[in-house]
Kinemage of the C-alpha trace (Angstrom):
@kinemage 1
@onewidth
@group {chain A} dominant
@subgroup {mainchain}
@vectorlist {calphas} color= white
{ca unk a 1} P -67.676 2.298 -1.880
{ca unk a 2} L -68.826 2.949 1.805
{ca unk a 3} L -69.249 -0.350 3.920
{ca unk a 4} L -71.143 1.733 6.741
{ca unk a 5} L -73.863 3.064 4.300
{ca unk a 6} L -72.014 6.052 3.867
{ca unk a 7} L -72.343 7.002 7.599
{ca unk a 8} L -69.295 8.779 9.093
{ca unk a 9} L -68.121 8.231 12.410
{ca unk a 10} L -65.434 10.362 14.383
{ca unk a 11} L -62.240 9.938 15.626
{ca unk a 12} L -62.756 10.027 19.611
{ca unk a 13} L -58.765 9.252 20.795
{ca unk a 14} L -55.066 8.726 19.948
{ca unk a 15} L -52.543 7.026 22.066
{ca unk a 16} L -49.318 5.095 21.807
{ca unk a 17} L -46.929 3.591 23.834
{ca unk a 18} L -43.383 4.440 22.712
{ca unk a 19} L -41.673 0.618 24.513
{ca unk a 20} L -43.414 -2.388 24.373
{ca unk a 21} L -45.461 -2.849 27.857
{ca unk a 22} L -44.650 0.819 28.620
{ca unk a 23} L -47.448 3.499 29.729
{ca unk a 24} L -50.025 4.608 27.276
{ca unk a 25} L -49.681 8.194 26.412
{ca unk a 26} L -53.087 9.681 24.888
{ca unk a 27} L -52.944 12.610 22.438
{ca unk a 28} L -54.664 15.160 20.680
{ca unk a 29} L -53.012 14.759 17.152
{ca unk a 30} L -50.287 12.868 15.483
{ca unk a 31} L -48.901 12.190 11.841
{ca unk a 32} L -49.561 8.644 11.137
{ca unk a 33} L -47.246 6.781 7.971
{ca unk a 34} L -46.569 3.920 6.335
{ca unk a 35} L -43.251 3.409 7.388
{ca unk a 36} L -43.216 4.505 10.878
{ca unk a 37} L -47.503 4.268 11.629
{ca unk a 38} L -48.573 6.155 14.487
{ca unk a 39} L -45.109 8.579 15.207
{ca unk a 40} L -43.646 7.574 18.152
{ca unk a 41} L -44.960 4.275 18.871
{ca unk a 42} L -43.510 1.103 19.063
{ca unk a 43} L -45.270 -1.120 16.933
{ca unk a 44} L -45.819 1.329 14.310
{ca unk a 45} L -42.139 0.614 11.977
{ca unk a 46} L -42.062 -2.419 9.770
{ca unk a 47} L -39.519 -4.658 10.752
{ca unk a 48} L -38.151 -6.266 7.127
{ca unk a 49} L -39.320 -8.736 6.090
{ca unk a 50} L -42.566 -8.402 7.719
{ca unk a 51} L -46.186 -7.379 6.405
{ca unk a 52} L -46.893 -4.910 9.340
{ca unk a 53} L -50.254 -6.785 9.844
{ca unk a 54} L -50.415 -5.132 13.017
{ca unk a 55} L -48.858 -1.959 12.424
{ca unk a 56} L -51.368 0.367 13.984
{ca unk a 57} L -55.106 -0.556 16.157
{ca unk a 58} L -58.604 0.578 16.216
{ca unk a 59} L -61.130 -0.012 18.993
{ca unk a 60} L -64.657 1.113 18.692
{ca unk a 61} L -65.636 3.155 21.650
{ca unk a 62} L -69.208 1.691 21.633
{ca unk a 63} L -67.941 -1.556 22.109
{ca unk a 64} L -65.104 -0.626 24.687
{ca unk a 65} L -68.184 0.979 27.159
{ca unk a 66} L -70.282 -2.421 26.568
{ca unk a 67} L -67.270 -4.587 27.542
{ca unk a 68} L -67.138 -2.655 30.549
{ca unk a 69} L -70.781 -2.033 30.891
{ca unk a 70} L -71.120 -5.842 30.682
{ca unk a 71} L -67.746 -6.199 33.335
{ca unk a 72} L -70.625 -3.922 35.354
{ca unk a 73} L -69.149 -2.685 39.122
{ca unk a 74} L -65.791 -3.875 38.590
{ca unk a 75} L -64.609 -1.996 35.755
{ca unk a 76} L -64.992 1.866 37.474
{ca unk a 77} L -61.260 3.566 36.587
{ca unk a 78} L -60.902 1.811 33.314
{ca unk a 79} L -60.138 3.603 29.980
{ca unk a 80} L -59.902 3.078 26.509
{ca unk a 81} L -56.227 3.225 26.129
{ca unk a 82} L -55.936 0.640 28.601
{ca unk a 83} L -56.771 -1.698 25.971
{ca unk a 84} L -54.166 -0.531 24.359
{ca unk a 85} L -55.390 0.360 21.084
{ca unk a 86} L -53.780 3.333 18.902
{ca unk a 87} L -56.904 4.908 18.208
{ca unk a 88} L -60.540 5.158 19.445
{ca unk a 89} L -63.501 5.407 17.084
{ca unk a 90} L -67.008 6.244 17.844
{ca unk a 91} L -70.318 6.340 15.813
{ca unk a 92} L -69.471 4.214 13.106
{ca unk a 93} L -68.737 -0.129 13.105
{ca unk a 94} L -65.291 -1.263 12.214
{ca unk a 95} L -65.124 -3.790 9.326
{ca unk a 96} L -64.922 -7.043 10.490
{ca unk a 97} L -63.060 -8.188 6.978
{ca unk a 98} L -59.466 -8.450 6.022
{ca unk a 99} L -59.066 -5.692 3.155
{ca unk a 100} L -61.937 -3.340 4.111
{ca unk a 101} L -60.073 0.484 4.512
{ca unk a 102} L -60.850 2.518 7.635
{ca unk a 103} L -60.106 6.414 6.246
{ca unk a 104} L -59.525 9.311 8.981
{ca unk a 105} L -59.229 13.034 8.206
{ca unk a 106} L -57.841 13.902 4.693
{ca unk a 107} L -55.300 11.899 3.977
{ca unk a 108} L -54.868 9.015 6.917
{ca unk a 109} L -56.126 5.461 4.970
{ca unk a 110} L -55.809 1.912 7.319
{ca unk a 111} L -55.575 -1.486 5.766
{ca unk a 112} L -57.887 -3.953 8.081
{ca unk a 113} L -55.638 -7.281 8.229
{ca unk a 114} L -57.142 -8.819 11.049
{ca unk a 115} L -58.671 -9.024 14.513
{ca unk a 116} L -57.450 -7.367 17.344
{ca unk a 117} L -57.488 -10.612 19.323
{ca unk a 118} L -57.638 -9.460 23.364
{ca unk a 119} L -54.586 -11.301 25.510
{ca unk a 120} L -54.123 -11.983 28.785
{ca unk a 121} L -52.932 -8.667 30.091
{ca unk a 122} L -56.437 -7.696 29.755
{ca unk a 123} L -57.330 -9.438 32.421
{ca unk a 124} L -54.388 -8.462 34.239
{ca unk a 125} L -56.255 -5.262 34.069
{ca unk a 126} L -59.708 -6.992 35.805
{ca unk a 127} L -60.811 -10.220 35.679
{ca unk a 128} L -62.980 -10.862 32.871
{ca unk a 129} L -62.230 -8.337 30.522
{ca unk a 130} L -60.739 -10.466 27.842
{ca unk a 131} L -64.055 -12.762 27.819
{ca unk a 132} L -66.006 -9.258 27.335
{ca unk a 133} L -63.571 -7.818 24.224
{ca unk a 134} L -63.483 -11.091 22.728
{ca unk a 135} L -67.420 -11.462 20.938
{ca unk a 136} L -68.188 -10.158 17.774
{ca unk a 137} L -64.606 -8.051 17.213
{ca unk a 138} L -65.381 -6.183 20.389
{ca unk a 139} L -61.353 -5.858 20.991
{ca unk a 140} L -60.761 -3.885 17.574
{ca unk a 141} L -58.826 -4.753 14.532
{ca unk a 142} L -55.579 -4.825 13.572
{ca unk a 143} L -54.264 -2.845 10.258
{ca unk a 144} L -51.691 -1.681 8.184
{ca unk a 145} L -51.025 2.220 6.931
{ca unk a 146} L -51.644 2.573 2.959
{ca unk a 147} L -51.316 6.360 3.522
{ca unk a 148} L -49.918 8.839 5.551
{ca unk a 149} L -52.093 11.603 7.507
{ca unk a 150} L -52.530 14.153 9.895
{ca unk a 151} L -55.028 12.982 12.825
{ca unk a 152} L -56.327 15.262 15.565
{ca unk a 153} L -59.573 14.163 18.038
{ca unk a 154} L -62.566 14.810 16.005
{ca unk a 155} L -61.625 14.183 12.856
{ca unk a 156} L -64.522 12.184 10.539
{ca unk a 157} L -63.932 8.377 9.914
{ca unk a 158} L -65.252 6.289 7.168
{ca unk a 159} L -65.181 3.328 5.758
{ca unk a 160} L -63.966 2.578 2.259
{ca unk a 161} L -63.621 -0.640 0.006
């Protein structure tokens, strides 16, 4: 059963980062899996033993501009994958419960486990930011693949239960 009152939202950006602290690289489309998450990423394989609580991210786009918007001058040159988040929704709010299932495209199905708490490196980035991405879920959530998909930029997201 839809969370969002059956509203869809879209699926505005991919990125990854394929070493940890390496360069975000933003994409048009990727296959996304349980055992791997978002090909070619670095967080997206399971090590064993582990739960892969935060296997793959999602950032809502409105709440990436009002970070910034709220950062006001200072935060000209910034973009979503600077936060560092896999993938960039717009139009629709992310659950803000552990179990709630964020579907993309056909076949793509994400786990929420948790808040995408913002660290320091944010503000490594400007001063501030991780105060701004840290109301209200503002810095995304955290998940874990249940099913495999193709993704490409523009693809409908909803929310399940």
């Amino acid at each position: 059963m839809p969370v969002s009152g059956g509203a869809a939202g879209q699926l505005a950006g991919i990125a990854r980062h394929k070493v940890s602290r390496g360069p975000m690289e933003t994409l048009q489309r990727a296959r996304v899996t349980p055992d791997m998450g978002l090909e070619g990423d670095c967080r997206g394989p399971v090590p064993s033993g582990k739960k892969g609580n935060r296997q793959i991210t999602v950032i809502e786009a409105e709440n990436w501009a009002l970070a910034l918007q709220e950062l006001g001058g200072d935060a000209d040159g910034l973009v979503w994958s600077d936060r560092r988040a896999n993938l960039l929704v717009s139009g629709i709010r992310l659950p803000r419960q552990p179990g709630a299932v964020i579907a993309i495209g056909a076949g793509l199905r994400i786990e929420v486990r948790c808040e995408c708490d913002p660290c320091s490196r944010m503000d490594a980035l400007r001063e501030g930011l991780r105060a701004e991405l840290t109301p209200d879920w503002r810095g995304g959530v955290c998940g874990r693949v249940l099913s495999e998909g193709e993704i490409a930029v523009g693809d409908e997201v909803r929310i399940e239960q």
